[in-house]
N, C-alpha and C positions, 0 to 999 in steps of 0.2 A: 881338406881345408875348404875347399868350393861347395862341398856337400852340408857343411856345419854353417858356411855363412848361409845359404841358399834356406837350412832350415830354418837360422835362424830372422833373416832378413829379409826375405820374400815377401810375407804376409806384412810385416808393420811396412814396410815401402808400400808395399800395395794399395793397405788401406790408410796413411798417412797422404798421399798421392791423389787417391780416391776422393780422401776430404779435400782438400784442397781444389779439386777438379768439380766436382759439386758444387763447394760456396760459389767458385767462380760462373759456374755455368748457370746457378740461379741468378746471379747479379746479372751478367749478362743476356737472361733472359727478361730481366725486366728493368732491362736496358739504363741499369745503376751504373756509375763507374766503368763506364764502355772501355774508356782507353786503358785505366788501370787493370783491369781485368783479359781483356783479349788475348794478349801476350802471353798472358802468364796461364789461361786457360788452353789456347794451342798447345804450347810449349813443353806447359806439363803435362800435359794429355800424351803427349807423344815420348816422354820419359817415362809416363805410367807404362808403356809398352814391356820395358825391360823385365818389373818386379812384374807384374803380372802375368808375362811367359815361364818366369823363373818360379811363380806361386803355383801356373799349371801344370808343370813340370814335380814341383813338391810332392803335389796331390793328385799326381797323374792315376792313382789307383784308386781311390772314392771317386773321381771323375768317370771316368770307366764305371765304373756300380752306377754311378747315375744314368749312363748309357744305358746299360744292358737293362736297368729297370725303367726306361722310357723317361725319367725323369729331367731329363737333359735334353732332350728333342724337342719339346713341344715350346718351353722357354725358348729354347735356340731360334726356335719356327716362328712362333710369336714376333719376335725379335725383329727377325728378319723381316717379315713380312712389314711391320711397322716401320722399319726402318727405310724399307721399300715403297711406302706409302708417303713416307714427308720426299722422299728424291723423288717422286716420283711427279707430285706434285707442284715443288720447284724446279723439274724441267719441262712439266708439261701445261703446265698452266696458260688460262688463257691468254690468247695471242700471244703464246710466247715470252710471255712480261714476267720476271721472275726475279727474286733474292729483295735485296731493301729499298724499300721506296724513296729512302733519303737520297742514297746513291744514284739511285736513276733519278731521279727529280737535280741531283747534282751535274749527273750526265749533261742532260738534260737542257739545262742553264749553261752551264758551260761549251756546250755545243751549238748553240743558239748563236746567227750573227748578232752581232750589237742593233742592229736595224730591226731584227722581230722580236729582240730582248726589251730594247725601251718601250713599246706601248705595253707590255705584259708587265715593267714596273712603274711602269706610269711615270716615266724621266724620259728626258728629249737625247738622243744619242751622243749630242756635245757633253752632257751632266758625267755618262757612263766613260767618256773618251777623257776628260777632264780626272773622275777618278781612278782611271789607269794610271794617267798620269801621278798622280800625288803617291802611288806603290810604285814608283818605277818604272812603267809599262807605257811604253811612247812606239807612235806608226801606226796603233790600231785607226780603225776606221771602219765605217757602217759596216761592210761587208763581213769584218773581222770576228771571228769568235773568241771569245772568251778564251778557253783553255789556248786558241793557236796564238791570241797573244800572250797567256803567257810563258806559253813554250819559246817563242820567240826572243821574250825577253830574259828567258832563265830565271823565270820565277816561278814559286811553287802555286800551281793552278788552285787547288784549293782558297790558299792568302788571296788570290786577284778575284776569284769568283765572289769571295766574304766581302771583299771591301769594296765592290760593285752593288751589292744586295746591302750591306750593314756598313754606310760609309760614317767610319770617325767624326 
């Protein structure tokens, strides 16, 4: 019975999966429908694991022929190698500076006291203290950073960094 599903179900999961795994990773690469897409590109990416182990297992024996006739090595190397070269890249890049510039640009901001944030948005430190306030976020002061207020005030860092930057 595991051997009849396995013939018959490996291969469309695989490449049912496949597709899905694609559209998502092109949107994602050209940063379409970020949020819609992220979740469901992880997610099923890593369900694709199952049918895919299950598909190499099918055709464990044409796999093998692609071995033994070199046909499977150099792909595999190929692979490797390029796959090696994007990590490689984002660990090793300069000064260390690596993955989305939005996020460390959000870092960034949010890590900033409120005293070297306002001449960078060109507001006086009361304007940025004033819209903590109007989100909920009360105590901060010059020294303060962004994300520690609003860790402090248990609100989600993101919302108080936005409505500091983009106020209503």
């Amino acid at each position: 019975m595991f051997r009849d599903y396995v013939n018959r179900y490996a291969t469309p999961f695989t490449t049912g999966l496949f597709v899905v795994s694609t559209i998502s990773g092109v949107f994602l690469f050209f940063h379409v429908g970020t949020a819609a897409f992220r979740g469901m590109h992880e997610w099923l990416s890593m369900v694709l694991i199952v049918p895919f182990v299950l598909h190499v297992w099918k055709n464990w024996l044409p796999l093998l022929s692609y071995l033994k006739r070199g046909w499977l090595v150099w792909p595999l190397a190929v692979s490797t190698v390029v796959a090696l070269g994007f990590a490689a890249t984002g660990i090793f890049e300069l000064g260390g500076v690596g993955g989305n510039p939005q996020a460390a640009m959000f870092q960034a901001i949010g890590n900033a006291r409120i005293a070297d944030l306002a001449p960078v948005l060109k507001i006086p430190p009361s304007e940025i203290e004033a819209r903590l306030v109007r989100v909920g976020v009360t105590g901060a002061s010059p020294d303060t950073s962004l994300m520690a207020a609003a860790k402090a005030a248990g609100k989600e860092p993101r919302h108080v960094v936005f409505s500091v930057i983009l106020p209503h």
